[in-house]
C-alpha positions as CSV (number, residue, x, y, z in Angstrom):
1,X,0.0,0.0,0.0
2,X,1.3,3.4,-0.7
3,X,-0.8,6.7,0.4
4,X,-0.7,10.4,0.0
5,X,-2.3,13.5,1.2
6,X,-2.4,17.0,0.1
7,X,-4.9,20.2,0.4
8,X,-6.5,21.8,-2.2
9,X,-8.2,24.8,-1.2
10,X,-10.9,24.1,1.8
11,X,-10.3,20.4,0.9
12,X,-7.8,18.0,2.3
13,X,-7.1,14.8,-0.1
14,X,-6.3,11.6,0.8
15,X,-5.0,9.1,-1.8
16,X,-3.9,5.8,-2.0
17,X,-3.2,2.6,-4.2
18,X,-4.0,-0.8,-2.7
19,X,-2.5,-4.5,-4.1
20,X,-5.2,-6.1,-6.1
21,X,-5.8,-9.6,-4.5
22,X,-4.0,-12.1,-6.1
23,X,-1.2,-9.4,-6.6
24,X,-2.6,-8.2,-10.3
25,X,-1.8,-4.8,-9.7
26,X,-3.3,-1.4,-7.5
27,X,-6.6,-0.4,-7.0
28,X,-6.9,3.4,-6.8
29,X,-8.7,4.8,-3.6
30,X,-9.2,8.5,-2.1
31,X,-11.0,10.9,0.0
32,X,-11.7,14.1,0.2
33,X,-12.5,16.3,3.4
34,X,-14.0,19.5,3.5
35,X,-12.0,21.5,6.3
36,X,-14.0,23.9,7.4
37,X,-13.6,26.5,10.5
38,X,-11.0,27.8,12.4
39,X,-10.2,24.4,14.0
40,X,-9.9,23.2,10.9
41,X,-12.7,19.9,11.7
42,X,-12.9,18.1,8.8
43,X,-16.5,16.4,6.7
44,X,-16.5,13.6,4.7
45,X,-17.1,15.0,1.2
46,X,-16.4,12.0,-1.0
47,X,-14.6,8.5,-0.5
48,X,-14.2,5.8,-3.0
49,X,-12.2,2.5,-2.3
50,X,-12.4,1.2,-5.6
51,X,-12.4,4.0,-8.6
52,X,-12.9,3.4,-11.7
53,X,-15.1,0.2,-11.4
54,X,-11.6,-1.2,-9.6
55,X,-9.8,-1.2,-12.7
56,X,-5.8,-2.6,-11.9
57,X,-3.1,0.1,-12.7
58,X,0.4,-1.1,-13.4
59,X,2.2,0.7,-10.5
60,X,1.3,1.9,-7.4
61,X,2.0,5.7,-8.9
62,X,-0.2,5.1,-11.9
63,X,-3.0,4.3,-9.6
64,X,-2.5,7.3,-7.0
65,X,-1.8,9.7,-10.1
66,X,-5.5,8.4,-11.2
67,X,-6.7,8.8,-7.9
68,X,-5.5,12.4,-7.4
69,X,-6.8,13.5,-10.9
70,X,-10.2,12.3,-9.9
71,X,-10.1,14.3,-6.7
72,X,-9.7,17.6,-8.0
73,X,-12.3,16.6,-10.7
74,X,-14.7,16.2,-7.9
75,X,-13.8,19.2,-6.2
76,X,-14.0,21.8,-9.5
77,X,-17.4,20.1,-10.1
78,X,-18.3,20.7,-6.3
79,X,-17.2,24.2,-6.5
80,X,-18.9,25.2,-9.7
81,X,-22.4,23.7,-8.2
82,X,-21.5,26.2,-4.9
83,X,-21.5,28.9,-7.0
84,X,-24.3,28.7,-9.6
């Protein structure tokens, strides 16, 4: 298993890539957090353990790569319904 977090405006990402079973590759996983307030508490905004329908990247990076694209996806599209 290898992990990674970062934040991205009032969101705190979480991603990861998880062995297949049977060792066929990484499964892609995140989550994001919504930190909000001066404590900074955070609210489950999204997780997924298995994204794209558990499809098995090559490498642990491909998958986390994957994983972090889809985060920020979810976050524009979150941010553009906020403000319509």
């Amino acid at each position: 298993m290898r992990f990674n977090e970062c934040q991205e405006g009032d969101y705190r990402i979480f991603v990861g890539a998880v062995e297949a079973p049977k060792g066929e590759g990484y499964l892609a996983a995140l989550i994001v957090n919504r930190v909000r307030g001066i404590q900074g508490r955070h609210n489950e905004a999204f997780r997924d353990d298995s994204l794209a329908c558990g499809y098995r990247w090559r490498s642990p990076d491909e998958a986390m790569h994957y994983a972090m694209n889809r985060a920020r996806e979810l976050i524009r599209s979150q941010s553009q319904l906020l403000t319509c």
